[in-house]
C-alpha positions in Angstrom: 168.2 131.7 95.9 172.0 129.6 95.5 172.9 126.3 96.2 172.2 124.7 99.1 175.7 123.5 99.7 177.8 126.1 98.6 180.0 128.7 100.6 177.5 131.7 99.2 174.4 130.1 101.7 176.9 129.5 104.7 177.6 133.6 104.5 174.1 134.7 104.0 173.5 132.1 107.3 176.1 133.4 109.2 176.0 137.3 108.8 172.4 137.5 108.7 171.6 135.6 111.7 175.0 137.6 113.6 173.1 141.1 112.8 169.5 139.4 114.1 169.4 136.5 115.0 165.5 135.8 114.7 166.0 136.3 111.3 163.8 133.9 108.8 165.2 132.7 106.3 164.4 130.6 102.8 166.5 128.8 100.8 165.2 127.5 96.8 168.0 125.5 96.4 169.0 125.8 93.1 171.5 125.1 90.7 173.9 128.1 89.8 176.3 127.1 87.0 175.9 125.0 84.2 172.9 124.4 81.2 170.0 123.4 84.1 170.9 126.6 86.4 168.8 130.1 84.3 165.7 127.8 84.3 166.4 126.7 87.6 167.0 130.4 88.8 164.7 131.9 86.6 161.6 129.5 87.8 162.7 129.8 91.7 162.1 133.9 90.9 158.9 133.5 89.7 157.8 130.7 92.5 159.0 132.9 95.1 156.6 135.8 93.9 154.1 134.0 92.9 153.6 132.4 96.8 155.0 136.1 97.9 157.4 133.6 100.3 159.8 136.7 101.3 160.9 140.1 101.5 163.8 140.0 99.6 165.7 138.2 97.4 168.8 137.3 97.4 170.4 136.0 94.0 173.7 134.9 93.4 176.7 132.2 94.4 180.1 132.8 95.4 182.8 133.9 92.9 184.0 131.9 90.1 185.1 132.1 86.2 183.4 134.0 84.3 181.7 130.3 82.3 181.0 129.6 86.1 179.0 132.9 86.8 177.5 132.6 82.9 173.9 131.7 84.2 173.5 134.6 86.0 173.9 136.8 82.1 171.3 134.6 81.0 168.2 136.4 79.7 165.5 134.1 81.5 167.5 134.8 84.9 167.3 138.8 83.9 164.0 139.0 82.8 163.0 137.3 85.7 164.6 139.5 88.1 163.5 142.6 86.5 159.9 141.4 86.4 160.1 140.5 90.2 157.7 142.1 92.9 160.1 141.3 95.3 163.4 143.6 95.5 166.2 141.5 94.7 169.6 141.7 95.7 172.1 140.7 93.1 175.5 138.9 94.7 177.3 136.8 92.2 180.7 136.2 92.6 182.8 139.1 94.3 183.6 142.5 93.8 185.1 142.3 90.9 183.0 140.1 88.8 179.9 141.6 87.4 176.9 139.7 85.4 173.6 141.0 83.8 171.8 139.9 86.6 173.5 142.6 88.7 172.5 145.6 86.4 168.5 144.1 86.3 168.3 143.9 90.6 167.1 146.3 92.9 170.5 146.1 94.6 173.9 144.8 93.4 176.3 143.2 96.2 179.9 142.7 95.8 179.9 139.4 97.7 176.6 137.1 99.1 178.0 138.5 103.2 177.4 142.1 101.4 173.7 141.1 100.1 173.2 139.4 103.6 174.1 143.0 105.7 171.7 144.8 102.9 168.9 142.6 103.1 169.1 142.2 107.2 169.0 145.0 109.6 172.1 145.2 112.1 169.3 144.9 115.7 172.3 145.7 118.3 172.4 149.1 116.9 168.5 149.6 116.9 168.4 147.9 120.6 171.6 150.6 121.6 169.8 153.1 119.9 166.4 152.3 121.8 168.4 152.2 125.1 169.9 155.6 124.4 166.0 157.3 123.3 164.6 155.5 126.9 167.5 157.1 129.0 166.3 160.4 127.2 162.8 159.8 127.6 163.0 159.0 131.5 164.9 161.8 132.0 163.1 164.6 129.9 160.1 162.9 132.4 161.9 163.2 135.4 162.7 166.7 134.8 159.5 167.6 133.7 158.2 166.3 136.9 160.5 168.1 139.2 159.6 171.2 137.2 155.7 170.6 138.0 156.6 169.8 142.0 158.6 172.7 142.0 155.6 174.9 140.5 153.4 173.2 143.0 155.7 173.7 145.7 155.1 177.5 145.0 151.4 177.5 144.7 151.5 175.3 148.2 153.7 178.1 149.5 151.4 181.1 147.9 148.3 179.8 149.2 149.2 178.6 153.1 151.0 182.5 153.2 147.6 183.5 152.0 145.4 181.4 154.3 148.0 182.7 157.2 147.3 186.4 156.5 143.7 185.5 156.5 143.5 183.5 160.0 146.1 186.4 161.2 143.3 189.1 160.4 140.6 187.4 161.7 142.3 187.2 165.0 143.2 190.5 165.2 140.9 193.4 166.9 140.3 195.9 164.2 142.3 199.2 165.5 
């Protein structure tokens, strides 16, 4: 939830679809300074929960003055964030600016790329990770294979020695 032509979107775009890129993901446009933004924001909370249209939230706009990043202490923006069903991440501004809004979400981020990399698992470490726990699982398989032909091998061994001995006495005159 930002503007749909600021930097703040163009981030979220760009880090969320680097870490997966079949990502989904749902812009409310909406304004994000100025008297029209709280309502604005605050309504696009409650729409998005009410149609349960995501996940997450993310809340916020690039940095700013402080009269720029005003909406975001507005008490229909907090309210509405602190009534949501839907975790929301809080990114308005950058690291050092803080609002309301940040205190009321699930999640503060310093920046909108920081709320992206929360809100979107990184999938090249869960494919490496998968690729490491199938090189594990073949092997633990292949050795517990060899292991079983190896224990077969023995009983093969065990029982032709014992089918031997037997064939041996039955050719052999008792003395």
């Amino acid at each position: 939830m930002t503007s749909a032509d600021g930097a703040a979107i163009r981030d979220i775009i760009k880090v969320a679809g680097r870490r997966d890129s079949s990502v989904k993901i749902r812009l409310y446009p909406v304004k994000v300074q100025g008297k029209e933004a709280p309502p604005e924001i605050a309504a696009g909370i409650h729409f998005m929960n009410r149609h349960n249209l995501c996940d997450v939230l993310i809340v916020g706009r690039g940095g700013g003055s402080m009269e720029d990043l005003w909406a975001f202490n507005d008490e229909k923006v907090v309210r509405a964030i602190a009534a949501s069903r839907i975790p929301i991440i809080s990114a308005v501004g950058h690291e050092i600016d803080f609002t309301l809004s940040d205190f009321a979400a699930d999640k503060r981020a310093a920046t909108p790329s920081q709320a992206a990399e929360f809100a979107v698992p990184d999938r090249s470490k869960d494919i490496a990770s998968y690729e490491k726990l199938n090189l594990r699982l073949k092997k633990a398989v292949a050795d517990r294979l060899a292991m079983e032909r190896q224990c077969l091998d023995r009983r093969f061994a065990a029982t032709s020695l014992s089918l031997s001995r037997a064939a041996y006495r039955r050719t052999v005159p008792a003395a």
